[in-house]
C-alpha positions as CSV (number, residue, x, y, z in Angstrom):
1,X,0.0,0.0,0.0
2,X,3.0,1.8,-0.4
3,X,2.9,4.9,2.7
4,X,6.0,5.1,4.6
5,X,5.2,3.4,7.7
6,X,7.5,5.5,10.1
7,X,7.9,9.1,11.6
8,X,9.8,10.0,8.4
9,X,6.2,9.4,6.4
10,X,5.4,13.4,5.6
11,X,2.1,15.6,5.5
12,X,2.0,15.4,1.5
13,X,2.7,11.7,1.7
14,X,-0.4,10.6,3.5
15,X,-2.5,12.9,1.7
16,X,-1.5,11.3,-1.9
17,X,-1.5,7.8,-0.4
18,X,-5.3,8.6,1.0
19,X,-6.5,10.0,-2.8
20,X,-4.7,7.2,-4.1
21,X,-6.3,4.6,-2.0
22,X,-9.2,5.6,-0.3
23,X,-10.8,8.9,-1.8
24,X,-10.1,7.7,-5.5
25,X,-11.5,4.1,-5.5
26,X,-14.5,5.8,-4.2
27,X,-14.4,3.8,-0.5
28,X,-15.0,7.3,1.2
29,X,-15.2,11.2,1.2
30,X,-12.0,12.7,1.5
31,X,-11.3,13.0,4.7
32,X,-10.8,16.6,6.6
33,X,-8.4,14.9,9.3
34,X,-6.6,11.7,10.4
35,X,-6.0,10.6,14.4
36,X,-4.7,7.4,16.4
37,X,-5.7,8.1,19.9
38,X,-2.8,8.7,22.2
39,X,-1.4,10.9,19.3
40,X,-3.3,13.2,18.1
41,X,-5.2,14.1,14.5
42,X,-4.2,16.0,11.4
43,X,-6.3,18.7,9.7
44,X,-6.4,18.6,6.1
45,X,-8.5,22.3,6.4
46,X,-5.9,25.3,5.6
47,X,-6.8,27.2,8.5
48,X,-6.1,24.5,11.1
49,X,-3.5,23.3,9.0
50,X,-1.9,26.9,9.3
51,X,-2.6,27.0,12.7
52,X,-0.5,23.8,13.4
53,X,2.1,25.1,11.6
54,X,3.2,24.5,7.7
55,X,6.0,21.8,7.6
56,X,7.5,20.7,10.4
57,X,5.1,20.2,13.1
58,X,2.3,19.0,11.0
59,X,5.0,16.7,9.3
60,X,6.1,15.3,12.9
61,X,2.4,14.7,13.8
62,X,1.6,12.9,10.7
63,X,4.6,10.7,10.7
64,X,3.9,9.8,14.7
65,X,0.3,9.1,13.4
66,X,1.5,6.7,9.8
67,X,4.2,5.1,12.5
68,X,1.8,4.3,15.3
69,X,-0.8,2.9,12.7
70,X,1.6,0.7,11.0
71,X,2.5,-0.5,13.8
72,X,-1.3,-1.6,14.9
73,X,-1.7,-2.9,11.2
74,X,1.1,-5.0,11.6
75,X,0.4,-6.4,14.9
76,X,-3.1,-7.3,13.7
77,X,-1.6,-8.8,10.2
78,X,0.8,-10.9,11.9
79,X,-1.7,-12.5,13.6
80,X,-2.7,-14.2,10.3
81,X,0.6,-16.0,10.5
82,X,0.2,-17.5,13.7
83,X,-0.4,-21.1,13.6
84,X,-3.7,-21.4,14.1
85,X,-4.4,-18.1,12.6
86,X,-5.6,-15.3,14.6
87,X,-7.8,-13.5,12.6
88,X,-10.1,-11.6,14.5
89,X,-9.4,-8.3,13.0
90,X,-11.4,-10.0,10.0
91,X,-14.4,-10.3,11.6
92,X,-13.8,-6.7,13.5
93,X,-14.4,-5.1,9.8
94,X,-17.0,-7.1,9.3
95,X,-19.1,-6.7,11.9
96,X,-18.3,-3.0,12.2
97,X,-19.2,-2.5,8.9
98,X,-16.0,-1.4,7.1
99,X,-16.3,-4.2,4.8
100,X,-19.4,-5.5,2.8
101,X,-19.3,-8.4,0.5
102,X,-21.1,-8.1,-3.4
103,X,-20.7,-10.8,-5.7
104,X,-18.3,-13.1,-4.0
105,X,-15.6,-10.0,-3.6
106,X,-15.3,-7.9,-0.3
107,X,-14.8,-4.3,0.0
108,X,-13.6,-1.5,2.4
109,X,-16.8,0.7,3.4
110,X,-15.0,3.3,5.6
111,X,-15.9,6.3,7.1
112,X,-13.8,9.4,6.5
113,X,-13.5,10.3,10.4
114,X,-11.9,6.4,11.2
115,X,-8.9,6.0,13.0
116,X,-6.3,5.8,10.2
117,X,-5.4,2.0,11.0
118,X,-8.7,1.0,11.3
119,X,-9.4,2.1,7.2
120,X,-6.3,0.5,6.7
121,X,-7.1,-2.4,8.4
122,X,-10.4,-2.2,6.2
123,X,-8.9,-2.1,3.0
124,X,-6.5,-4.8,4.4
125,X,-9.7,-7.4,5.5
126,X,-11.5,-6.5,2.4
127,X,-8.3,-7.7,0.4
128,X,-7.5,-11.1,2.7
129,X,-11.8,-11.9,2.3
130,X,-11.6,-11.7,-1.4
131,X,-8.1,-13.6,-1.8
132,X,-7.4,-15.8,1.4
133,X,-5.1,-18.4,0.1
134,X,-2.8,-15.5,-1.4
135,X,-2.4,-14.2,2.0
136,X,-1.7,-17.9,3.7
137,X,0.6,-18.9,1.5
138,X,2.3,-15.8,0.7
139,X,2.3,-12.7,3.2
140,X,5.3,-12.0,5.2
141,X,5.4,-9.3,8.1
142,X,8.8,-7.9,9.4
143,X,8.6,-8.7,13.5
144,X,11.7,-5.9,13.3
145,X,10.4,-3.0,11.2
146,X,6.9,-4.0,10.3
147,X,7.2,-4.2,6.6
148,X,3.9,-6.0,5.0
149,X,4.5,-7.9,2.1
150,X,3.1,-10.9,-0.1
151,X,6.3,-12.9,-1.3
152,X,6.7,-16.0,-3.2
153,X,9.0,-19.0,-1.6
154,X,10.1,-16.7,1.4
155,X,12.2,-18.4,3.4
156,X,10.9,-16.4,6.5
157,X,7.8,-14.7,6.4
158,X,8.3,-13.1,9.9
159,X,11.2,-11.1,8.1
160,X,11.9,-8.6,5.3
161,X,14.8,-8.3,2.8
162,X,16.3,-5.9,4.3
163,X,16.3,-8.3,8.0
164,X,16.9,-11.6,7.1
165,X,16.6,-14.4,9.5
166,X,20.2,-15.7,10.2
């Protein structure tokens, strides 16, 4: 999904990566902030924006929130690779409503003011629904920097490229 999934993630980042993903496939409204309790939210309004501070501060804030979700995401997507599975965050979305199944495929149905891992989690449930077997026989998470990735023949699916088991 392609956000940078640490404080260095920037302002302008997780506003493209929302349009890309969210406002553009037409799973919700853009939104007019993002939050993960314990750190805050974002306004995407100029005048809060402005009030916040251009740059910096509203950079830092982002970042802590893209960090602290990616974390949570992670933690919820390595449960799928637990033996047996835990998969609860599944039927989270689907009893909260932020997916919806139509002709044997899922979808996210999010609302604009969710906390930013829960839509991703949403857009993440509506994808392991639809294509379950992909995600069991190939997703790997990083236990060290939380990378989320489908990969073919991995040798360690609880590690990254970048980390490799020794």
């Amino acid at each position: 999904m392609g956000l940078v999934g640490d404080e260095r993630a920037r302002f302008g980042d997780l506003v493209t990566w929302l349009a890309d993903h969210v406002v553009g496939p037409g799973l919700a409204p853009s939104p007019t902030s993002v939050h993960e309790p314990g750190i805050g939210s974002v306004s995407f309004e100029d005048a809060a924006s402005r009030a916040v501070g251009v740059g910096g501060a509203r950079d830092k804030r982002a970042g802590r929130i893209v960090g602290t979700a990616r974390v949570r995401v992670a933690m919820r997507l390595s449960g799928l690779l637990a033996r047996p599975p835990d998969d609860r965050f599944l039927a989270e979305a689907i009893f909260a409503g932020r997916v919806q199944r139509s002709g044997g495929v899922w979808s996210a149905a999010v609302a604009s003011d969710e906390r930013l891992s829960d839509l991703v989690l949403a857009l993440f449930a509506a994808d392991v629904l639809t294509h379950r077997e992909d995600y069991d026989a190939r997703l790997c998470v990083c236990e060290i920097c939380g990378e989320i990735a489908l990969r073919d023949g991995a040798d360690a699916r609880t590690r990254c490229a970048q980390h490799p088991a020794h």
